[in-house]
N, C-alpha and C positions, 0 to 999 in steps of 0.2 A: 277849174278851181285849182289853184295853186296850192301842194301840199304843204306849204306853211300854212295855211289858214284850218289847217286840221289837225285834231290835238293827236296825242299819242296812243294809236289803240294797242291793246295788251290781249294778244290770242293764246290762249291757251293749244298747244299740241299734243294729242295724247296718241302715242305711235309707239311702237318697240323695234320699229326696223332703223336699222340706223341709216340706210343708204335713202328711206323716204325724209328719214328727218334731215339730214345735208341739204337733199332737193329742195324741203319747203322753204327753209333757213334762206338758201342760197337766193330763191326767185321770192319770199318777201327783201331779203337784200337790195333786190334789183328795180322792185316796188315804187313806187313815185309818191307813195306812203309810208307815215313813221312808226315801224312797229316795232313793241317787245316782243319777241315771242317765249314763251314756257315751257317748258316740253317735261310733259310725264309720260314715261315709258312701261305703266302697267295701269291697269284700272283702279287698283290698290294708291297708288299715289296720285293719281287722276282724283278720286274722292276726299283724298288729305289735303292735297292743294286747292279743292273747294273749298273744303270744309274748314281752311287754314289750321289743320293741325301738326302735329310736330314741326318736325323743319322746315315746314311749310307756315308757320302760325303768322309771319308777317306778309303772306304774300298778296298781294293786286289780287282781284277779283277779275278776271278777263273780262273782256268784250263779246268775242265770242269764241266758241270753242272747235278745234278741227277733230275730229275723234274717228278712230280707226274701229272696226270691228272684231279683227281678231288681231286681242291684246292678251297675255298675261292675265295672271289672278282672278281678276272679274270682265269678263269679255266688254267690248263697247256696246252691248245693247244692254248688261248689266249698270251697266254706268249711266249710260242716258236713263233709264229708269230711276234709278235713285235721282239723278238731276231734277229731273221732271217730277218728283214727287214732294221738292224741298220749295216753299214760297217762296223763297230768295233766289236760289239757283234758277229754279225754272223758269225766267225772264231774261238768263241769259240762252242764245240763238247757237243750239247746238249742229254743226253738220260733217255728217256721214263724211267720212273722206277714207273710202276702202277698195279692195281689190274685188271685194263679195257680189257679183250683179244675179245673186241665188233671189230669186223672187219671195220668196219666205224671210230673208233679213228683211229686205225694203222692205217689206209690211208692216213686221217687227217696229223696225226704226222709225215707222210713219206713225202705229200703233201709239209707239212710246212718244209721240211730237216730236221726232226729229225735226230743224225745221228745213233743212234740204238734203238729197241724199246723191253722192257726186261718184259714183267710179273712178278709181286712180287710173289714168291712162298709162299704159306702158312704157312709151316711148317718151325720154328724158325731155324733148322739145314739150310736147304738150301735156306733160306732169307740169311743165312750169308755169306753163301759158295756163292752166286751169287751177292754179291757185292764185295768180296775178287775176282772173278772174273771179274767184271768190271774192278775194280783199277789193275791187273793184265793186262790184255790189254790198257786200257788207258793212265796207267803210264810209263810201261815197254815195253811193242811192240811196241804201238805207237809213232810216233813223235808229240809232239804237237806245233802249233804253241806261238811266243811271244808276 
C-alpha cells in the first residue's frame, strides 16, 4: 500500500530523554508513513496535551501514544492509568516504549491496558528498526479507532 493512500497519523511521544526522542523523530522520518509526531517530556504535560489544556487547548488528539515509564512528575504507569480511566482517552492504543524489562512494571502496564509493552533496544540500529516496527503495525495492520 502506497503511503499516499494513508492519512496523516498524529503520535503522541511522551519521553524526557532527549537522545530517545532524536532517535524516534529521526526513524519516523525515515518511515514510508506521514507522521506528526508530539512529544511531551513529563507526565504532567503528557495529561495536558490529552486533556487539551493550556498550551496545549488546540492540540490533535493522537492516534496513538508512545509512552515511556520513567518520566518526570507523574511516572508513565501514572499516566496510562488516568488514560485508561477517561472514556475518550481510553480508545486511544497506548504502548509501553521503555528501558524497564522489571516484571512488576509489565504487569503494571498490562494491569492498567497497556496495549503493547516494547523494551527500548540499546543499540541505535534496532531503536530504529523497532519503532519503524511499531508504526508498521499501528498504522498499516491495524485499524484505529476515530
Amino acid at each position: 500500500m502506497s503511503s499516499k493512500n494513508l492519512k496523516l497519523a498524529h503520535i503522541l511521544l511522551v519521553e524526557d530523554n532527549e537522545g530517545d526522542i532524536l532517535l524516534t523523530l529521526d526513524a519516523f522520518e525515515e518511515s514510508k508513513f506521514e507522521t506528526k509526531v508530539s512529544v511531551a517530556r513529563n507526565g504532567q504535560e503528557a495529561l495536558d496535551f490529552l486533556n487539551k489544556k493550556g498550551e496545549f487547548a488546540d492540540a490533535k488528539r493522537p492516534d496513538i501514544i508512545l509512552l515511556d515509564i520513567n518520566i518526570p512528575i507523574f511516572n508513565g504507569l501514572e499516566v496510562l492509568q488516568e488514560i485508561k480511566q477517561d472514556e475518550i482517552l481510553k480508545k486511544i492504543p497506548v504502548i509501553m516504549l521503555t528501558t524497564s524489562s522489571n516484571q512488576t512494571d509489565i504487569d503494571k502496564a498490562y494491569k492498567n491496558y497497556c496495549n503493547s509493552y516494547i523494551k527500548k533496544p540499546l543499540e541505535m540500529e534496532e531503536f530504529m528498526k523497532a519503532i519503524l516496527q511499531i508504526e508498521e503495525f499501528w498504522l498499516q495492520l491495524s485499524i484505529l479507532t476515530k
